[in-house]
N, C-alpha and C positions, 0 to 999 in steps of 0.2 A: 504494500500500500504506500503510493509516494505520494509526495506533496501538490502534484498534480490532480492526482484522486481525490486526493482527500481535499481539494478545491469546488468539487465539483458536487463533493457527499454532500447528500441531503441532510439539514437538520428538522424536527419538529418542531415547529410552529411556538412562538412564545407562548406562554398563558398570561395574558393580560393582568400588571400588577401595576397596585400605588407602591409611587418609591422604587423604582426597579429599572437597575443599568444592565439586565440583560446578560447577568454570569453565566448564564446556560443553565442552572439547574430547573427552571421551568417547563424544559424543555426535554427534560428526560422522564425515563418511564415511572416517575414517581414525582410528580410538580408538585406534590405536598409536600416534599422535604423544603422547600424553600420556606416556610415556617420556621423550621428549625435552623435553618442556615441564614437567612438574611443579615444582612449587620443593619438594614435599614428598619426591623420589626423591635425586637430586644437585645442588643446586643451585649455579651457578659465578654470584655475585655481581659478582667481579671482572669476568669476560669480560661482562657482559651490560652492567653500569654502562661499560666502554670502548669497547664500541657504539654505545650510546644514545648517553653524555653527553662520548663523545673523549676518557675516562679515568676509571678506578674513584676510590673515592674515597679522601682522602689525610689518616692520622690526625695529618700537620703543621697542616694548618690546620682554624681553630677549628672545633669541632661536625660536621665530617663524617665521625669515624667515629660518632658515633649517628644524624646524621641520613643520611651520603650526599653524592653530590655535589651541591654545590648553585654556581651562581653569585651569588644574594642570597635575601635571609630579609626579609618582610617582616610587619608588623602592617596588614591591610585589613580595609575595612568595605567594603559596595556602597553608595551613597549617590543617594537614598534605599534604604534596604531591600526587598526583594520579601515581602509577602504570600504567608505560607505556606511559605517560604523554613526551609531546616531552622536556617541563622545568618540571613546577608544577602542569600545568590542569587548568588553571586560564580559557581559553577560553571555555573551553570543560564544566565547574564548570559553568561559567554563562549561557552555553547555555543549560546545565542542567536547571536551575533554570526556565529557559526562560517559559519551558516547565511545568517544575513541577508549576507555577504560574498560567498557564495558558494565560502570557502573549501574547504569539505565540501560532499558532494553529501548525508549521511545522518550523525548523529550515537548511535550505538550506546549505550545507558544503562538504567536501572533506571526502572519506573513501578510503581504500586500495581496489585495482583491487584484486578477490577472487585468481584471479594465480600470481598477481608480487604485493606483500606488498608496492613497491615503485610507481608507477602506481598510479597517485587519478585518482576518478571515483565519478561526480557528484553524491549526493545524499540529496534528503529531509528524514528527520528522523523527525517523531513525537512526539517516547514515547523515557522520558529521558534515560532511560539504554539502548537505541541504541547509543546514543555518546561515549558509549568506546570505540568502535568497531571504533572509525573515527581519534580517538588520534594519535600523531605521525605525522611527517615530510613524504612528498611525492615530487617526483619531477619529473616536466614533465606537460605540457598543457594538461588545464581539461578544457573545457567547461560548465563551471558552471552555467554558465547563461539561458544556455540550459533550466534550470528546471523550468522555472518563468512561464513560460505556464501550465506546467503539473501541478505546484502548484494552481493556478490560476482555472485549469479546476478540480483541487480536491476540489475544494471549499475552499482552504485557504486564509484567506482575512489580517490575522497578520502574518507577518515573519518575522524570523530573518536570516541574511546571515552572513556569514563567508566566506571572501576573500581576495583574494591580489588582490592590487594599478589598474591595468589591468582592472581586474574585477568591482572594486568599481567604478570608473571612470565611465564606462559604464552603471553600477549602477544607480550612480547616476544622470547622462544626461538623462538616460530612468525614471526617479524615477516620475514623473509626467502621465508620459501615461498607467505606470504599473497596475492600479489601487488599491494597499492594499489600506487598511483600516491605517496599521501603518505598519512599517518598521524599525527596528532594525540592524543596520550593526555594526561587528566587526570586524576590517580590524587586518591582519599581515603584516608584514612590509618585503617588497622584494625586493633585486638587481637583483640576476641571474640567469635565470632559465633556463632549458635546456630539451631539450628529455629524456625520461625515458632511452631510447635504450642507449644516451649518458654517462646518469649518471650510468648504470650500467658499462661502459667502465672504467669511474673513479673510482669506487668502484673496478674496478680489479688491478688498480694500487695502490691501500691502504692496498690489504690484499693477502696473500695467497689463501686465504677462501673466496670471496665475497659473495657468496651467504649466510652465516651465519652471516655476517653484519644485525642487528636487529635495529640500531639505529646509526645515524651521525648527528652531529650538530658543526655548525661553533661558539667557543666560543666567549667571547669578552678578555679572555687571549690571543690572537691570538693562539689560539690551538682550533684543530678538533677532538670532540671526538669519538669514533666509540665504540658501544657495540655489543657485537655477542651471538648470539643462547647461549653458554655452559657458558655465566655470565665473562668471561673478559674484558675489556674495556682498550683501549687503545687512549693516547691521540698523537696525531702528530703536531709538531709545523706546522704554517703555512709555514714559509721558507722552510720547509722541503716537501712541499706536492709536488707533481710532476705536476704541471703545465705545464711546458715546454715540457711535453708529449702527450700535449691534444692537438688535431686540432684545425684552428684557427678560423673555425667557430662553433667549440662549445657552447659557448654563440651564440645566434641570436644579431643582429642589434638591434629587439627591447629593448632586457634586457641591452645592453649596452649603453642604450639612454633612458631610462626610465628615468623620471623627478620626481616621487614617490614613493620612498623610503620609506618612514613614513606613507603612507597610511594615505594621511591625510584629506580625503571624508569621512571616517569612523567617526562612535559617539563616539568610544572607539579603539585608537590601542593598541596594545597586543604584545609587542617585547620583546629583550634583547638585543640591543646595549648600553643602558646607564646602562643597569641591575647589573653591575659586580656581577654575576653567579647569580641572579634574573632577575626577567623579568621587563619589564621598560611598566608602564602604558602612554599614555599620553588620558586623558579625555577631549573630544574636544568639548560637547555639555551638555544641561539637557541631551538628552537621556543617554549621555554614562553616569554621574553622575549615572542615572537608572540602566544603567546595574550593575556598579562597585556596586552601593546599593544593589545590590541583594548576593553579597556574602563578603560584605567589613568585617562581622566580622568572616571569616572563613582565613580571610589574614592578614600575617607580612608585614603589612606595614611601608614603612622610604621616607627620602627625597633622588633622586639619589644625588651621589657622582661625582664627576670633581676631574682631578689631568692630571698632564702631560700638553706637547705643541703636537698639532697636526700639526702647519705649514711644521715643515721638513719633514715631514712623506706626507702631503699632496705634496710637491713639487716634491720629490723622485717619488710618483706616476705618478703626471702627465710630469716626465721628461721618465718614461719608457714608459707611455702610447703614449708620441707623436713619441717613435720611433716603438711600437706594430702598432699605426694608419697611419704610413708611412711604413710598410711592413720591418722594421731592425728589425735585431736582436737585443734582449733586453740585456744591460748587466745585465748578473746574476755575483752571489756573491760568492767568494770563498769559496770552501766546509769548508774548514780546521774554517771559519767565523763564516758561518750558526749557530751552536750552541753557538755560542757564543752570538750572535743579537737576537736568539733565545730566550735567556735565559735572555736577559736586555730589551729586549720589555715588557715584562707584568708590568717590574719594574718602569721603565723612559718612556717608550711609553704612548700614550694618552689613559685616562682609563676613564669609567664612561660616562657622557655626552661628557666631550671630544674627546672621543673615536666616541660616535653617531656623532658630529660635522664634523669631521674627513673622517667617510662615505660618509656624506652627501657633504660634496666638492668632493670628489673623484668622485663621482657618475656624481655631475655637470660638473666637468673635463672630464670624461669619456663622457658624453652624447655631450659639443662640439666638441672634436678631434676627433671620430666616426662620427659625420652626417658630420662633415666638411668635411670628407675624403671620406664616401661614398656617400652621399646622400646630398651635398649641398644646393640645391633648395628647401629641406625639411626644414632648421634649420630658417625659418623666421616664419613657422607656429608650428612649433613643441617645440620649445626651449621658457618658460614661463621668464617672466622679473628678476623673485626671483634665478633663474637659471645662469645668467649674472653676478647679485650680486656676486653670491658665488662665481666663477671663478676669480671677478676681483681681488681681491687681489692676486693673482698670475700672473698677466700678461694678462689674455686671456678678450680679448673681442672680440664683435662683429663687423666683416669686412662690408664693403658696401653688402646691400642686405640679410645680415643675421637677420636683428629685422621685425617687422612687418612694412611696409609701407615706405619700402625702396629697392631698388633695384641695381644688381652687374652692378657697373661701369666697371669692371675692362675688 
């Protein structure tokens, strides 16, 4: 079965849910599990991080309540780089190896739809020199979890997955009834995702040309880089991207209320927020320790880097967001400004882990002023304790009825 086929394999029809990016368990022969799997219905972070990783994580030691549990944090490079590589090829490089070892019989991941390069399109791949073919940034709900049958019914009993936070989550609540043998996950780290149909909207407001866009990624210079077909690259500050052009349900509810950022059900995440233009390991078990084993001496490795304050940058957000989550207009910033704030963010703005810190509040910000606005009755099962934390230093807590096992007086 190659990745050709497996293009072309039928999946089952979603079952239409509130809250719901489409992991694929809907769609297999038991769409009630998605009850028990969702992160967007109850999700129990504690119980699932002391499964995985032999304990939740512990806001004594440094950065694990925004990132999780981790054993080390690293700054890597793949060395040399891979061609075509969405950073360096570090996830693509271990799920290589995965194969080449023999560790995995099949590696579950994301490839380009064969008509829109932006489009992923569940697929199991075997033989390692099919992972090139999967490199690169997609966007837009895949159903990935879709596959865990057909894997299953192909006789694969080791696998390894490749996913976003969505995904793993689900993952990991099914990770008992699945039956492998072993199981390998490498999670990437996600805020907002959107329609493919969407994001091609966005790509027409960045370029003349969109459709020769080959490459875009969100840096951690606050700049977006776009590369195209004939080898130019252009970088756009974020101030500058045209937001305020986009619909306002562009993002879903879910991504705007998502509570994992960091992917951190995963044995190994695989980002580039604390990266400064490397990719930021964080190693959250023996397994992931195994994976990073598999290719640590092909990698520039160092310790990330911290510099800058992220509180005003965090306050500034969640003073626009409570007027985005009450339907006002946002103030925006005068043009004549723009490159100016432009050009002193990458400087004096929050860089390094700072900068991941930084996310990671926004994200918590983002996640209560969105259910509080739309979906109230939701934010007592949906909203985790570590999520509370990070908001309260800016003012935001929880009203009557919003925590578990309390309810609205009002």
């Amino acid at each position: 079965m190659d990745q050709a086929a497996l293009h072309r394999s039928p999946l089952r029809p979603a079952v239409p849910r509130s809250l719901c990016t489409d992991c694929g368990i809907s769609r297999s022969a038991d769409p009630g599990a998605c009850g028990r799997a969702c992160q967007f219905i109850r999700p129990d972070y504690a119980k699932l991080e002391a499964r995985v990783h032999g304990r939740s994580r512990d806001p004594a030691r440094p950065d694990e309540l925004h990132f999780g549990p981790f054993r080390r944090m690293l700054r890597a490079a793949l060395v040399p780089p891979r061609p075509g590589a969405q950073w360096t090829g570090i996830t693509t490089r271990i799920a290589e190896r995965l194969l080449e070892t023999g560790a995995v019989d099949a590696v579950l991941t994301m490839a380009p739809d064969p008509e829109d390069r932006w489009r992923p399109v569940p697929v199991l791949v075997t033989r390692p020199e099919d992972l090139a073919g999967c490199r690169g940034m997609r966007m837009g709900y895949a159903p990935l979890l879709a596959l865990l049958e057909p894997a299953r019914a192909a006789g694969h009993r080791r696998l390894a997955v490749i996913g976003i936070p969505c995904q793993v989550y689900a993952l990991r609540a099914l990770e008992a009834e699945l039956g492998f043998e072993r199981l390998y996950v490498i999670g990437t780290p996600c805020s907002d995702n959107t329609t493919t149909e969407n994001f091609h909207r966005f790509l027409a407001l960045l370029a003349e040309d969109p459709a020769t866009i080959t490459y875009l990624e969100f840096r951690a210079d606050y700049h977006v880089e776009l590369r195209f077909a004939d080898g130019r690259v252009k970088a756009i500050p974020f101030l500058q991207l045209p937001l305020s052009r986009l619909p306002g349900d562009f993002f879903p509810l879910t991504c705007r209320s998502c509570v994992d950022y960091t992917n951190v059900l995963a044995d190994l995440t695989v980002g580039y927020m604390a990266g400064e233009g490397e990719q930021w390991l964080l190693v959250r078990n023996a397994r992931g320790e195994e994976l990073l084993g598999l290719i640590e001496g092909e990698l520039r490795l160092s310790a990330p880097g911290s510099a800058g304050k992220r509180q005003g940058a965090v306050r500034g957000f969640l003073a626009n967001t409570k007027r985005a989550a009450g339907g006002l207009p946002l103030r925006r910033m005068p043009a004549w400004l723009r490159p100016l704030v432009g050009w002193l963010m990458p400087r004096i703005g929050p860089r390094g882990l700072e900068f991941a810190r930084a996310r990671l509040e926004m994200k918590a910000v983002e996640t209560v002023l969105h259910l509080r606005r739309e979906v109230p009755a939701r934010m007592k099962s949906m909203i985790p304790p570590h999520v509370w934390a990070l908001v309260a230093p800016y003012g935001l807590a929880p009203r009557p009825g919003e925590r578990p096992g309390t309810r609205d007086t009002g």
